[in-house]
Each structure stands twice: as C-alpha cells, then as structure tokens.
C-alpha positions as CSV (number, residue, x, y, z in Angstrom):
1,X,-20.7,-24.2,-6.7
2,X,-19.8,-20.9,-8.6
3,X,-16.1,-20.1,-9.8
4,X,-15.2,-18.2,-6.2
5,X,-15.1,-14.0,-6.6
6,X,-12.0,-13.1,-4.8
7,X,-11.3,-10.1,-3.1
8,X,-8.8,-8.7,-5.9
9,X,-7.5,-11.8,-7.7
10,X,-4.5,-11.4,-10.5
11,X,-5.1,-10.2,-13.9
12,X,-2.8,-10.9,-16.4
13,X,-2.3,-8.3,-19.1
14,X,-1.5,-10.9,-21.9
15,X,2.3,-10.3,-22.1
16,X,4.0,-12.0,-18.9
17,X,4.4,-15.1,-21.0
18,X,5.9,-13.3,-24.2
19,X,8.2,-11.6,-21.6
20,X,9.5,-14.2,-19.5
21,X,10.2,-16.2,-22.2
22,X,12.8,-13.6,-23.3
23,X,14.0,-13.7,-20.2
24,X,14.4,-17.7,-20.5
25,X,16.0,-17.0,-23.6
26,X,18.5,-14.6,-22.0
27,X,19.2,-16.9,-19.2
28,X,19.2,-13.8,-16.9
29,X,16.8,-15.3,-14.8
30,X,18.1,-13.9,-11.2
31,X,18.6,-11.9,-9.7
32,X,19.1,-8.7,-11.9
33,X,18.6,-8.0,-15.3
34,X,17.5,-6.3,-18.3
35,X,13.8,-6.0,-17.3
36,X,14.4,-4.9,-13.8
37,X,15.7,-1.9,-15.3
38,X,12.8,-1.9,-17.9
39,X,10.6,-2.0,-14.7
40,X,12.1,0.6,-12.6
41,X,11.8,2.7,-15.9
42,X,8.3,2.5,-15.7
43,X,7.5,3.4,-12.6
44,X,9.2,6.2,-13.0
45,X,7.9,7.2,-16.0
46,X,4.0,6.3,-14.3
47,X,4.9,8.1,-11.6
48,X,7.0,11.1,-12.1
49,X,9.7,10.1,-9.1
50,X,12.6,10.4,-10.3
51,X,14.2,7.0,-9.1
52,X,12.9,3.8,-8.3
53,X,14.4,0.4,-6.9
54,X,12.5,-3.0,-7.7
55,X,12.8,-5.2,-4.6
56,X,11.5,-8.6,-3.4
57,X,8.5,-6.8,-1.2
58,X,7.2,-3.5,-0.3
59,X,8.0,-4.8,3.3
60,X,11.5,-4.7,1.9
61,X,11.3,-1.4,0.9
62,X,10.3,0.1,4.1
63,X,13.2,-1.1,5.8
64,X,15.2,0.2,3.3
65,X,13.6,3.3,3.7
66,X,14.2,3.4,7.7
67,X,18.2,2.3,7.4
68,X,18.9,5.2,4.8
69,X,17.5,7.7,7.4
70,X,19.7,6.6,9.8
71,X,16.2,5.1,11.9
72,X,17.3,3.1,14.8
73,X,17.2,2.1,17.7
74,X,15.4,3.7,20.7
75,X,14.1,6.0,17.9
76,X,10.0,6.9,17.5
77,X,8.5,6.8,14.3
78,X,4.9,7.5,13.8
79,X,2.5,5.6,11.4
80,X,-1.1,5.2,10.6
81,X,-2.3,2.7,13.0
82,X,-5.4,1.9,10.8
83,X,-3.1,0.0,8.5
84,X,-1.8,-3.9,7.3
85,X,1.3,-5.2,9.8
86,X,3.7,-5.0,6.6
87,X,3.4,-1.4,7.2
88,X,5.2,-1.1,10.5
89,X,6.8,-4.3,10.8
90,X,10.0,-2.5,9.4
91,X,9.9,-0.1,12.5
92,X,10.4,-3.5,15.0
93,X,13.2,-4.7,12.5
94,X,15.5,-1.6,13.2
95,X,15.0,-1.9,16.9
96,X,12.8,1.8,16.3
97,X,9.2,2.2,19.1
98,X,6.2,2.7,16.7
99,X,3.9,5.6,17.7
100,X,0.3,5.3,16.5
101,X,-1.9,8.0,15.1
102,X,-6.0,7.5,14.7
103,X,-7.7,8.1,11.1
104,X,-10.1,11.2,10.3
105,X,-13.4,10.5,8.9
106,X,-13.2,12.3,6.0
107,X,-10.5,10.1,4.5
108,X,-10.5,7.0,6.6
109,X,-6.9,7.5,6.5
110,X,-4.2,9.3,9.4
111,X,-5.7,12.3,10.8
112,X,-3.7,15.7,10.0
113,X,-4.7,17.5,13.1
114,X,-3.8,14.8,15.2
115,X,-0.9,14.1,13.8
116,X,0.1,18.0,13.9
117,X,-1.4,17.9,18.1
118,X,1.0,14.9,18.6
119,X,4.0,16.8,17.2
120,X,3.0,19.5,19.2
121,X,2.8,18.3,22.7
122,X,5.3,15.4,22.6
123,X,8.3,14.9,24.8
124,X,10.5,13.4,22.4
125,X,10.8,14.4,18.7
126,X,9.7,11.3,15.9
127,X,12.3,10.8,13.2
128,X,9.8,9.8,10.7
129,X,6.3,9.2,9.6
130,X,5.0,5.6,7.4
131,X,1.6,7.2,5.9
132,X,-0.4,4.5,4.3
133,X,-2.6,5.5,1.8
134,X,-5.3,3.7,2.7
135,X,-7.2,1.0,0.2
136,X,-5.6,2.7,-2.6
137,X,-7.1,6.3,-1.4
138,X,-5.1,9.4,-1.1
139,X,-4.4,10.4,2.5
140,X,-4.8,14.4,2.9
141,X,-1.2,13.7,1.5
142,X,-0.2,17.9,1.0
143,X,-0.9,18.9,4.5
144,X,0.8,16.0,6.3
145,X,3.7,16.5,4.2
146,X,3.6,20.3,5.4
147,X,3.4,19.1,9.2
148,X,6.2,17.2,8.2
149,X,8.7,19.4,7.0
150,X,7.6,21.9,9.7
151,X,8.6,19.3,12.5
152,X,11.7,18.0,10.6
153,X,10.2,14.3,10.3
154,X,11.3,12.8,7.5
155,X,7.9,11.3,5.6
156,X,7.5,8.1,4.0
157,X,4.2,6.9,2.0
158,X,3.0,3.4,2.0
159,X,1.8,3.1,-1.1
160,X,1.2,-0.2,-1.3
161,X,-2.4,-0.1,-2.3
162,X,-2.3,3.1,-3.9
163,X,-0.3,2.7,-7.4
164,X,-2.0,5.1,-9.6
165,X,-3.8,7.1,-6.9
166,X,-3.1,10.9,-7.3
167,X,-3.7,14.3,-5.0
168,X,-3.9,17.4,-7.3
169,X,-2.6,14.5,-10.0
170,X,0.3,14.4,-8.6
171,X,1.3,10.5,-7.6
172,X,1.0,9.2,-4.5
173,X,4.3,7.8,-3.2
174,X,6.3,11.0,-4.7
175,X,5.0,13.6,-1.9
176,X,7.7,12.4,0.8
177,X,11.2,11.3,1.1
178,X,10.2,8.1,0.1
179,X,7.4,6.1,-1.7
180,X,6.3,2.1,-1.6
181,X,4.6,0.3,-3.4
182,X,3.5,-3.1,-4.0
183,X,3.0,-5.8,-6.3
184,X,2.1,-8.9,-3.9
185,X,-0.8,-11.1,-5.3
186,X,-3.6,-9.0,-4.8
187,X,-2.9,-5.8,-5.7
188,X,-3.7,-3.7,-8.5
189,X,-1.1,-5.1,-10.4
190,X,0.8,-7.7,-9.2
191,X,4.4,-9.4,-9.4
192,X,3.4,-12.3,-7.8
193,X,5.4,-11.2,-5.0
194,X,7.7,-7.6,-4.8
195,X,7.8,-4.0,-4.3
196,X,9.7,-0.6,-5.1
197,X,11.1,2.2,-3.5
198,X,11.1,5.7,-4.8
199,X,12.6,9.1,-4.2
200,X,14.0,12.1,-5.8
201,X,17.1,11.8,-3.6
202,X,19.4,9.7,-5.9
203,X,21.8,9.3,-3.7
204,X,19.9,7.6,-0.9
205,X,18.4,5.2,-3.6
206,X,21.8,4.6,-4.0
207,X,21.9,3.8,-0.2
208,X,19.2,1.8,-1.0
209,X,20.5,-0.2,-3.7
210,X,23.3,-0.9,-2.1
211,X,22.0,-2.2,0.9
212,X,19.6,-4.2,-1.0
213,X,22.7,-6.3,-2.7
214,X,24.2,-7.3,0.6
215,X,25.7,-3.9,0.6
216,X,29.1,-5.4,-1.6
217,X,32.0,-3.3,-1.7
218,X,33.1,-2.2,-5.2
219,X,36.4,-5.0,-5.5
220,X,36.6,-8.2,-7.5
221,X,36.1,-10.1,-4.1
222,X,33.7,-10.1,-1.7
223,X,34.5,-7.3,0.7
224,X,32.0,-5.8,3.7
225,X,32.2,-3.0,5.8
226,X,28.2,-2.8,6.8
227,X,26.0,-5.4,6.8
228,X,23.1,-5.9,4.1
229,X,20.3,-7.7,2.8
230,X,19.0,-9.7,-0.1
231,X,16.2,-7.9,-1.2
232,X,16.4,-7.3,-4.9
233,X,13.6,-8.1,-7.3
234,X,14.2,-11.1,-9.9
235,X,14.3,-10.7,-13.6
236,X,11.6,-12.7,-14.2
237,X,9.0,-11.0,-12.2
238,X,10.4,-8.0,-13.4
239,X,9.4,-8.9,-16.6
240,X,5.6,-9.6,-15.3
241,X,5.9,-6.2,-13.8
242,X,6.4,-5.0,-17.0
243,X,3.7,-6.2,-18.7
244,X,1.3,-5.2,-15.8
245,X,2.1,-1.6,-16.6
246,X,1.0,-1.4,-19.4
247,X,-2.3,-1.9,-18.7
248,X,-2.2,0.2,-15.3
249,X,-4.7,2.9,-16.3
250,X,-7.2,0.2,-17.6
251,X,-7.1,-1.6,-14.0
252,X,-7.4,1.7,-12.1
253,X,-10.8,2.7,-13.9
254,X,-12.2,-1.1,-13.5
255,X,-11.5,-0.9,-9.8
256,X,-13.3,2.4,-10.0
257,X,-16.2,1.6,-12.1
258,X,-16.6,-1.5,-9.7
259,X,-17.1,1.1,-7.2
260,X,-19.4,2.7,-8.8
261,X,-21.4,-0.4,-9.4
262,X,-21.4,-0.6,-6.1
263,X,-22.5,2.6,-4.9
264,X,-25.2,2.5,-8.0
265,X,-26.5,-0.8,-6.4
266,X,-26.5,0.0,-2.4
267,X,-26.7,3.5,-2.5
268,X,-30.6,3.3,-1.5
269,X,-29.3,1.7,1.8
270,X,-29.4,4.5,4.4
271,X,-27.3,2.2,6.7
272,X,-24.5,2.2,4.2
273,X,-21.1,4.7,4.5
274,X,-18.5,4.4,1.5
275,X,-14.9,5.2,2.0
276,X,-15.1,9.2,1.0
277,X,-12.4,10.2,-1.4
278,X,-10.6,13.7,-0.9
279,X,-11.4,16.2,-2.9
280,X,-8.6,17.0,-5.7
281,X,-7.5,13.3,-5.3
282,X,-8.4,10.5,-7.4
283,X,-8.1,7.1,-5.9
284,X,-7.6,3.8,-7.4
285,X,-10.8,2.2,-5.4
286,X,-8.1,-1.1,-4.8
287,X,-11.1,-2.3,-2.4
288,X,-14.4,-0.9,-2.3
289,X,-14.7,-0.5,1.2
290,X,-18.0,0.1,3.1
291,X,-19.4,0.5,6.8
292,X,-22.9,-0.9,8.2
293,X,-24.3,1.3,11.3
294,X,-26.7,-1.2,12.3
295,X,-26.2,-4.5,10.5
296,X,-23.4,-7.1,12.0
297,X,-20.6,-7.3,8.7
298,X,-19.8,-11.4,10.1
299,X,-23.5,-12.0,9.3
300,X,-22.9,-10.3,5.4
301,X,-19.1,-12.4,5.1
302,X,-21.7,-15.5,6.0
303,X,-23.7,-15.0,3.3
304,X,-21.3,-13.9,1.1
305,X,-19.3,-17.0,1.4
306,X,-22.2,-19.3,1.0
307,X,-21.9,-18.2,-3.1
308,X,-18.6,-18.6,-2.6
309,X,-17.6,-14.5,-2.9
310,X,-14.8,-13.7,-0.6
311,X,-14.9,-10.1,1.5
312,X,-13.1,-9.3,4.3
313,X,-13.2,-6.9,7.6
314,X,-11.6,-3.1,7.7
315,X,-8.1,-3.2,9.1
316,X,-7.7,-4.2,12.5
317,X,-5.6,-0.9,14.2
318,X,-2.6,-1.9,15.3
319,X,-3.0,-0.4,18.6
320,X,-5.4,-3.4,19.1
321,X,-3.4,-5.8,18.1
322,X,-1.2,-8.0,21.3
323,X,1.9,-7.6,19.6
324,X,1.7,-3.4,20.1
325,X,-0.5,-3.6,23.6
326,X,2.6,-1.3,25.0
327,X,2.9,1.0,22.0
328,X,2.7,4.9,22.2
329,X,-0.7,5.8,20.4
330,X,-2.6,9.1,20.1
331,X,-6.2,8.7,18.9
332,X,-10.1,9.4,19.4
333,X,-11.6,6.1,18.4
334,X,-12.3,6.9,14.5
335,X,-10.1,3.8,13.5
336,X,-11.8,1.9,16.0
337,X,-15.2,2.6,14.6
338,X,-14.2,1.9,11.4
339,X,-12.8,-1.8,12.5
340,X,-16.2,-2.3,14.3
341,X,-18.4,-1.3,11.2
342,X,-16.3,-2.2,8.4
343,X,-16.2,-4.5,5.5
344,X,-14.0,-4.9,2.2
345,X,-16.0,-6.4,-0.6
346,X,-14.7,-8.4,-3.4
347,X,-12.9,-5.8,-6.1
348,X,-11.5,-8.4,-8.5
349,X,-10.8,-6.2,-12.0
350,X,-12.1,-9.5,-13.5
351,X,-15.8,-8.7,-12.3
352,X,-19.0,-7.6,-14.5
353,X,-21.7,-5.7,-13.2
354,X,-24.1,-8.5,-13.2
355,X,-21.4,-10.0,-10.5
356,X,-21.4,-7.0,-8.5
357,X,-25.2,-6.9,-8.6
358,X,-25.5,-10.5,-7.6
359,X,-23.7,-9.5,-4.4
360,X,-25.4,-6.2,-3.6
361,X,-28.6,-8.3,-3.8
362,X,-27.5,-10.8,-0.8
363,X,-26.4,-7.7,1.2
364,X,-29.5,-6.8,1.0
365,X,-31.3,-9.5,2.1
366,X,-28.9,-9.4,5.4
C-alpha cells in the first residue's frame, strides 16, 4: 500500500523544533509567553490588521467575537450556510438564532444580492454577519462589507481557510469588525490546534483578551465581576505558529500550483466545474475543490481510497443539517447543488505533480 495522500496534511517549516526548545529552555511553557506575542506580531504584520489575539481555536475566536458585540440572546445573526459547523457553533453558545444565507455561483461563497434582499425584506434587524471565506477563496468580500455598514450589521470573516487570501490585496479577515483564522491540523499552516482574532478596534481586542483569560480583574487576588473563558493559545504552539509563518507565501503558491496541476490534468473533462475565483482576489486554493454534472463523486472517493488518497464531499449546508431543521434560511438552492455535485480533492503542500497526475488519471477512469 502507498504512503496515504491526505487531504491537506501538516508541513513543518523546519524550525518548530529549534523553537520549542527555547521555549523548554524558558520554562514558559503555558499558557502565555514570549512567542505568543512573537505570533500575534506576525499576523499582523502578514496581514495588515492592526491587532491580533492567539487563542486555543478559531471556534474560540468567534465567540469572542459575538460576546464583544454585545450578541445574545434572542438575537439573529446571519452566516453563510455553505460552511464547516465551527462556523456557527458560536451563535448557539450565546443563546443567538442563526439565519442562513445561500452561496452565488460565481464564488461558491454567500450570495451579495441575497444577502442585501434579506436585509431588505426582514422583520427583524440581524446584529451580525459570520462570512466564511470559503476553501480559502475570497468571498465578494467589498460589497458585503458595504451591505453591511448600510444595514448597521456588524461583519465578521471566517477566515479560517483563507490565511493569505487577498481581494484587491488587501487580506482577508481585515475587511470587517473582526477576522478568524485558523491553525487546526489541516490548514494552510497549522498549530496543531488554535486560532486568532483580529481587528482594528483595540479596544474590543482588549474585550477580547480579557475575556479570553477568565476575564480576571486587575488585583493581586482573584477577583470577577463577569464571567470568562479559557481560551488563550499556549506558548509552545505559539512558537510552531511562528515558524509556520515564515514560510506562509511558499505554502500559499504550492496550494495554488496544486490547483493548477489539477486544472492542467482535468481540464479536458467537459463534466468538470472548478471553484471560480473573483476577479481582483487571489485565493490560497486551501482545497482544490471541483463539481461532476453527471458522474456520482461517492463512486470517485471509492476509487480514490482504493490507492489510499483521501478526498472529501463539498460542505453539507447547514440548513440541511438536523441540528438547524428550525433555522431561518433565505436561499435558491446554489449551496444545495454544490453539496450534490461536489468534491474536495487531496491538496497536501507535500504533493508533486506526478501525485496529482496519478489521481487525475483514476478520475478519469470513473
């Protein structure tokens, strides 16, 4: 049996070891310490935001996000519904009623006009969007953010996929009130588990950091007056995160020129739709992601699994899934379609050509 391709397995940079031994050696090992600010720096630097927080998950984040606007309970907050669970789980945690919007084929991701339509005709006024830009693509990220600020809903981007995706090379995650991002296991880069939250708003990181630290009082005891979480990021993956980093522009165009090996390989197939990717906007291709009009994608995972190459269906909407059955939603199927049709395929920055070719080839034979 061949070593198994993974969908996007880690990829060390060389330098976690060098810099977790210095954290050994400094005996900082949690929660905080001097590479947590090393990594925050870099982000921001990446970026352009501003200010950043490293916590424990992007999942984290988001909740963070939600208590600092004052999101709560009996509130509506609108997200993509084409999207991962971690991206609206934090509405359920403050007690808030998610309200789903459908994608738009020409990004895959939330749909402008529908979003705009919804804001429009509804009854009762959502507090705030979660945008996720989708497999590490750019959602038509200037636009919703003008619906947004026209409405008064405060905007905040799931980036989770996305580090190092830009619209007009700008960053996305630093359009709205607050960014995400992620650094689980197989992400672009990857902390082994964590996340960060950015914003130009120093003062609600502030919120943010506070809340994220059991939100402790400034005394020499332990004093409370709101209640808090323990959410920050360690040291010690701090100090992987900061080795990742420096090689984030080398994992963004592998992921691409995956894609492209790809596209080179199957572009013959009529059958065959690749995710599009917005004009100005550069994405970070964290999944090549594909749809089949005639051929059944459980047939292609078969095959694909029999040489031991993991891939993976679109995004079930979350409109679909039991646990939203009773769950506002505004859509016109595109998400749907997508789900139906879809498939991820392995996007490991570990891969050759001659890999990617290998598994073009047994598409084709399905």
């Amino acid at each position: 049996m061949n070593d198994r391709i993974f969908l996007s397995a880690p990829h060390m940079s060389g330098k976690e070891l060098e810099y977790i031994q210095k954290v050994f050696e400094s005996n900082y090992i949690a929660p905080l310490g001097e590479y947590v600010d090393k990594f925050e720096a870099s982000i921001q630097t990446y970026t352009g935001s501003s200010n950043a927080l490293a916590l424990n998950s992007a999942t984290s984040a988001l909740h963070l996000a939600l208590r600092v606007l004052g999101i709560g309970k009996g509130d509506d907050v609108l997200a993509s519904t084409f999207t991962f669970i971690g991206s609206v789980s934090a509405i359920l945690y403050q007690c808030a009623n998610p309200v789903f919007i459908d994608s738009d084929n020409e990004s895959w991701n939330i749909s402008p006009k529908l979003l705009n339509r919804y804001l429009l005709e509804c009854d009762k006024k959502p507090k705030a969007l979660i945008l996720t830009h989708l497999y590490g693509m750019s959602a038509d990220i200037e636009k919703i953010a003008e619906i947004c600020k026209y409405h008064g809903v405060y905007l905040i981007e799931d980036a989770a996929e996305s580090l190092g995706a830009t619209y007009h090379k700008k960053h996305t995650g630093t359009f709205g009130d607050f960014g995400v991002y992620s650094f689980n296991g197989n992400k672009i880069l990857t902390t082994s588990g964590g996340g960060m939250l950015v914003s130009e708003n120093q003062e609600m990181i502030e919120k943010a950091r506070f809340y994220s630290t059991q939100a402790k009082e400034p005394f020499i005891h332990y004093e409370h007056k709101e209640y808090g979480y323990n959410y920050r990021m360690s040291n010690v993956l701090a100090a992987i995160g900061v080795a990742q980093m420096e090689v984030i522009e080398q994992r963004v165009a592998k992921k691409r020129e995956i894609f492209e090996w790809y596209r080179e390989f199957l572009g013959d197939v009529e059958e065959i739709k690749f995710m599009p990717e917005l004009k100005n906007s550069r994405g970070n291709r964290w999944l090549t992601a594909l749809t089949f009009e005639k051929t059944d994608t459980l047939k292609i995972m078969n095959a694909l699994e029999a040489i031991n190459v993991e891939s993976r269906p679109l995004w079930k909407p979350m409109h679909m899934q039991e646990l939203f059955q009773d769950a506002t939603t505004y859509l016109d199927g595109t998400s749907e379609i997508l789900f139906a049709k879809g498939l991820c395929l392995a996007s490991s920055t570990t891969m050759t050509k001659e890999d990617v070719y290998k598994i073009t080839q047994v598409i084709k034979s399905v």
